[in-house]
N, C-alpha and C positions, 0 to 999 in steps of 0.2 A: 504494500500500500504506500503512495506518494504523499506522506502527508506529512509537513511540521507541526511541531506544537513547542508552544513556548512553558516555562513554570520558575520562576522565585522561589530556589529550591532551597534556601537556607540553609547548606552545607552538604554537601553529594555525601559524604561518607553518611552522614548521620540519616540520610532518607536514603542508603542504599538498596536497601531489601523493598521497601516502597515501589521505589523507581525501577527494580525488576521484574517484580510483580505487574506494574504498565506495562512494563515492554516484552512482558510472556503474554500477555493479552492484545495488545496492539505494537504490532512492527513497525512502529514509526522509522518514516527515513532520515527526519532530523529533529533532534530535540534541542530549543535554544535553550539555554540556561543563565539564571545567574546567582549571585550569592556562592557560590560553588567551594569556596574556603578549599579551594583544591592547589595544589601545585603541581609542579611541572613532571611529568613523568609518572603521574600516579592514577592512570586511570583502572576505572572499579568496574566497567563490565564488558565483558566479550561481546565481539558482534560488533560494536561500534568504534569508533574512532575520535578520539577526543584532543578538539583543539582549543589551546589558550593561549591569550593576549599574550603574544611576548614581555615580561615585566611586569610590574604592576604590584597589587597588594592582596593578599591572597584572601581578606575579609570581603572586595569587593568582586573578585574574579566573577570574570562571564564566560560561556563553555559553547560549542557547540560541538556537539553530538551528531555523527553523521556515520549510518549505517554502515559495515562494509560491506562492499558491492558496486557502489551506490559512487561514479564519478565525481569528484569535486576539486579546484585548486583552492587551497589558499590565499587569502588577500592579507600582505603584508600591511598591517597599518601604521603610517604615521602619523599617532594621537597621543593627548594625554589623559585622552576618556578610557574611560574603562570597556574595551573593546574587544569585538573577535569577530573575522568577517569569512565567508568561502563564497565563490561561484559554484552551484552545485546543478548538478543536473539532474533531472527527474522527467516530468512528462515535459517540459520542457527548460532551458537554463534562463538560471537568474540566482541573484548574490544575496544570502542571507545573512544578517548582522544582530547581533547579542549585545544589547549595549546597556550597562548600567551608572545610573548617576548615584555616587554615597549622597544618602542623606545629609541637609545639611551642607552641602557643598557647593555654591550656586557654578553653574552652567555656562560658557556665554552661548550666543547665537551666532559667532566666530566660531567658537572650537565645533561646535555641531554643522555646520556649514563646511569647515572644512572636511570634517568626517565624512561626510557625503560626498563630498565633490570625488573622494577613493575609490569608493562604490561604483563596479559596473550596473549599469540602468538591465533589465530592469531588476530594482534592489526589495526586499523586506526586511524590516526595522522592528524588531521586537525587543522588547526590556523592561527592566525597570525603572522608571522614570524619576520615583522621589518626587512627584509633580502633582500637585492639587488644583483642582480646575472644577467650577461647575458643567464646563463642556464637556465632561465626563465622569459625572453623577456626585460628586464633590460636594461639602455645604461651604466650600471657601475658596478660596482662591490665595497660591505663594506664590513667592517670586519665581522660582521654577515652571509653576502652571503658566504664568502669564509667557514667562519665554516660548515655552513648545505653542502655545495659542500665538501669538507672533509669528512664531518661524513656520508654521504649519499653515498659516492663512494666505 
């Protein structure tokens, strides 16, 4: 099955038995992830291929998760977001990105703007955003929300 799915996994090790249990049930071909508190070389389950932002902080790390079998390259990024991108193919290509903003950390509309501009077209953007916005069921609005409502209009 061709399908992504995104999840705010608050630490792969600790949801690992969870996270196998979905994927004996559904053969997802990509899972974006974030929170992953994983590092480098340590991936937990077979069948899949797990890539992370070169650097970074391993509290904030974002993962994707991409089947084997299942073509894809790598997109090198240069960001200081907390990032991780492939071109991957499935029914047909196009580049999926894992991006998480920490809490608490404000954003510009610069560093997101160039983050994209990396990205082959056409792209999906999944994450955690750390963004409060009534434009998306919210009772308030932070500084965060208003940027992605900005850059997204």
């Amino acid at each position: 099955m061709d399908t992504v799915v995104q999840w705010n996994i608050c630490g792969l090790r600790s949801n690992v038995e969870e996270l196998k249990l979905l994927l004996n049930r559904s053969q997802w071909a990509v899972m974006v992830l974030q929170e992953c508190r994983l590092g480098e070389g340590q991936s937990l389950l077979q069948g899949y291929t797990l890539l992370l932002p070169r650097g970074g902080y391993p509290w904030g790390k974002v993962a994707l998760l991409i089947q084997n079998g299942i073509h894809f390259s790598e997109i090198v990024l240069k960001t200081g977001l907390h990032a991780v991108a492939a071109t991957i193919t499935l029914e047909k290509t196009r580049t999926v990105c894992s991006l998480n903003f920490p809490p608490h950390t404000p954003v510009s509309k610069l560093s997101l703007a160039e983050l994209f501009e990396q990205l082959p077209k056409p792209f999906l953007m999944l994450g955690d955003f750390n963004a409060h916005s009534p434009a998306w069921g919210d009772s308030h609005h932070d500084r965060q929300g208003r940027m992605l409502e900005e850059f997204t209009a």
